[in-house]
N, C-alpha and C positions, 0 to 999 in steps of 0.2 A: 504494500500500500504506500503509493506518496505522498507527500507532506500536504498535497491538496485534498486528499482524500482523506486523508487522517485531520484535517479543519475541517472541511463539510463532515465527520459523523462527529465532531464534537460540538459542530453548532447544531446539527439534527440532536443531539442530545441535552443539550440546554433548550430548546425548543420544545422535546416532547416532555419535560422537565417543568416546565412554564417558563425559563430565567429568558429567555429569548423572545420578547412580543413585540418587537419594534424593529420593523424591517430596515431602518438606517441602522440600527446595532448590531442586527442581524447581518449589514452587506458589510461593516467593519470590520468586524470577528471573520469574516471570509478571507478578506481582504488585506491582513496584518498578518505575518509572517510570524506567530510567534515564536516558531521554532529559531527564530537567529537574532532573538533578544536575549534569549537563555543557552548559549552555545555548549554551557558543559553541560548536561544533560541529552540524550539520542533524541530524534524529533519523535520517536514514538513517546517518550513521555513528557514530554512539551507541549503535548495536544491529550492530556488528561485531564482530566477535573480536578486538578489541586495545586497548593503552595507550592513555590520551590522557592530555596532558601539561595538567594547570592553574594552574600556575602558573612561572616562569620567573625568574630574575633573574641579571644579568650577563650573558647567552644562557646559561644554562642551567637545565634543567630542575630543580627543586625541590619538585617534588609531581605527581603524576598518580597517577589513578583507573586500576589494574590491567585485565588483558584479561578478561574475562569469564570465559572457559577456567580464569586462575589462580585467582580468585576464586572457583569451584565446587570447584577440588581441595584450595584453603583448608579450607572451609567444610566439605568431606565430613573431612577430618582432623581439624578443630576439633570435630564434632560434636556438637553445640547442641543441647538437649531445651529444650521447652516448662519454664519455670519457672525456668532456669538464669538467673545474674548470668555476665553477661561485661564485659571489658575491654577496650577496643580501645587500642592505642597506635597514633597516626597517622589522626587523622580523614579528611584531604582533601576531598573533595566532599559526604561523609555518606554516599554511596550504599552501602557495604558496611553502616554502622550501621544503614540501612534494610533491608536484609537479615537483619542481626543478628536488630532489632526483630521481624521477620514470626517467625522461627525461637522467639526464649525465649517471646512470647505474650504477651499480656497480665498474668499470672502474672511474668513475670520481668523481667529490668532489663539495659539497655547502659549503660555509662559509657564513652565514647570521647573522646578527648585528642586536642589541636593543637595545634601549636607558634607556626605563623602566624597572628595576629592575626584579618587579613581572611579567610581560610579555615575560621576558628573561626565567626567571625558569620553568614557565607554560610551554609555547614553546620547551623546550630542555625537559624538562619531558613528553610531548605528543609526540614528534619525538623519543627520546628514547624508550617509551612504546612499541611504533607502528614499531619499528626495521627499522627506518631509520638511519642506521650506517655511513652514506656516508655524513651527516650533522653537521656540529659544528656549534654550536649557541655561539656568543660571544659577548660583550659588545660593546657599540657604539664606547666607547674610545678605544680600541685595534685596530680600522680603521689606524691609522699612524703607527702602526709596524707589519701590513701585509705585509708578503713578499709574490709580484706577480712572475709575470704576470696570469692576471687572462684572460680565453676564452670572458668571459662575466661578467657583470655588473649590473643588475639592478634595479635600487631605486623605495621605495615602498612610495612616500611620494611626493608632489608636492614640486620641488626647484628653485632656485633661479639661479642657477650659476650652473656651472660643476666645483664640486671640484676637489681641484689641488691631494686629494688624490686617487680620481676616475682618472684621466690621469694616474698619476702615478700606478697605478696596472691594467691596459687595455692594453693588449698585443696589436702592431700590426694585424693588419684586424679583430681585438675581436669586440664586441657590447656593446654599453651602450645603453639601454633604459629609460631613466628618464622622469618623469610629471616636463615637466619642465615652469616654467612661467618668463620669464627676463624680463616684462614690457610693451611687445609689443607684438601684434597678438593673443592675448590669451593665456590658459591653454592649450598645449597640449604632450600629450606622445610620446614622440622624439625616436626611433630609430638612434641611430650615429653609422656609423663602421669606424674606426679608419684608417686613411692613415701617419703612421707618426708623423708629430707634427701638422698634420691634424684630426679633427672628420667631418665626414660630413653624412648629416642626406640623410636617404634612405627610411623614412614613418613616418607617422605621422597620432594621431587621437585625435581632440576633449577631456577635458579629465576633470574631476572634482576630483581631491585628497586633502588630509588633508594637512597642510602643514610640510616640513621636520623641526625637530628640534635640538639644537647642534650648533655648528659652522658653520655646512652649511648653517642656517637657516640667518646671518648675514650677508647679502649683503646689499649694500648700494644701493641707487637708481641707477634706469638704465642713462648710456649715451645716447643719440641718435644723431645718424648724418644720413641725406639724402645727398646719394652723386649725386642724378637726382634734379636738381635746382628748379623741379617743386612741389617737395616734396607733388607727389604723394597720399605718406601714410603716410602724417603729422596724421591724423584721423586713428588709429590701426585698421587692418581688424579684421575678425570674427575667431575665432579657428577652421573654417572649411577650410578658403578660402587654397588655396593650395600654400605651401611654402617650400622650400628649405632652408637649414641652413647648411651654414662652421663656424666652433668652430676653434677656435687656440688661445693658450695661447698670452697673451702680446708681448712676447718676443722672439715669431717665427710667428708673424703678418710681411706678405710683402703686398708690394700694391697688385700689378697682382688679388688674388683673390679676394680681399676687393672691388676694383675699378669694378665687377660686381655687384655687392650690389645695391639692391635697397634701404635697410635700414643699419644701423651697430648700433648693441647694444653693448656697454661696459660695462661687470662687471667685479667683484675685478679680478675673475682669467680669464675669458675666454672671446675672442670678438667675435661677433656672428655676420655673413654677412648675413642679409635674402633677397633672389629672392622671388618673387612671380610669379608665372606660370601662372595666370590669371589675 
């Protein structure tokens, strides 16, 4: 079987799956070569359903390229138009930026960020090879002198908080998708579209990521307050149970939405109101 035939039965397999309902995700996952993002590994398992680890230090893992699976239910949450400016925090291999790339078009622009050195060169040398023109790969430090507003947003790494430099380049109704964990409810991949000096989350799934590193990675423990006296969900649900989340900075926190809150988590930048639907 060739490397073409081994991507069509793994995008027929996220399709009969459900992860695959959007036929521009579906002609990009065609379309991107995973197999020569991830060279050490054989293209047969390059085109499987799962992580693969690229980079390691001290024996531990330190970067790897997502399972295909996660990366389409990304992608359908992020929802990407032809024309759209995205952000990516967390390059690793390039292979999602290549993704990106197929999705905004020629018309629109990726900027994607790395931390690592050698996985920044590797990545803008594999995107360049492969005439992804539409991509600039750039260091993690050049995140605070981005000039936005960016369509979309989103981090490739489990975080802690919504950085204050992620608000600040999120255009009005744009998207951030982030694996975000604040302490409470579990790991899961947050969908937020922006109202304002509001985020408020529109899906969410379950999510297992590496964690982010950098500045963002330095959050101090969560706050928590139950504002129902019977505190409920003193005991953190599962990362499945179904939850709602309003984000808003410190300093444009009003009660009105706070006081539906079943939970409120405090971190440095952002206070997070979670409902539970069940």
């Amino acid at each position: 079987m060739d490397e073409f035939q081994l991507r069509q039965r793994l995008v027929e397999r996220l399709q009969r799956e459900g992860m695959l309902r959007d036929e521009r995700i579906r002609a990009a996952f065609l379309g991107v070569q995973r197999h020569r993002f991830v060279p050490e590994i054989s293209t047969e398992e390059a085109y499987e359903d799962r992580a693969v680890a690229i980079k390691e230090r001290n024996g531990s893992v330190i970067s790897s390229i997502s399972q295909p699976s996660m990366i389409a239910q990304m992608l359908h949450m992020l929802d990407v138009h032809e024309g759209d400016t995205v952000l990516e925090i967390g390059t690793g291999s390039g292979y999602n930026a290549a993704l990106l790339s197929q999705l905004v078009g020629r018309t629109g622009r990726v900027v994607t960020l790395e931390i690592e050195p050698d996985l920044l060169d590797d990545a803008r040398r594999r995107l360049d090879d492969f005439g992804y023109a539409n991509v600039s790969v750039q260091t993690a430090n050049e995140l605070a002198g981005l000039d936005g507003p960016f369509d979309r947003i989103v981090v490739t790494a489990r975080a802690p908080d919504i950085e204050a430099n992620w608000w600040r380049l999120l255009k009005d109704c744009g998207r951030l998708i982030v694996p975000l964990d604040i302490g409470y409810g579990g790991e899961r991949a947050i969908a937020f579209v922006r109202e304002s000096t509001l985020m408020r989350s529109i899906d969410s799934h379950a999510c297992a990521f590496l964690g982010i590193r950098g500045e963002a990675s330095e959050a101090r423990a969560s706050e928590l307050f139950f504002p129902n006296r019977d505190a409920r969900y003193a005991v953190p649900p599962a990362a499945t149970t179904p939850m709602s989340i309003l984000a808003v900075r410190p300093g444009d926190a009003r009660a009105a939405p706070l006081d539906e809150a079943d939970v409120i988590v405090a971190r440095p930048t952002t206070i997070f109101a979670l409902r539970f639907t069940s």
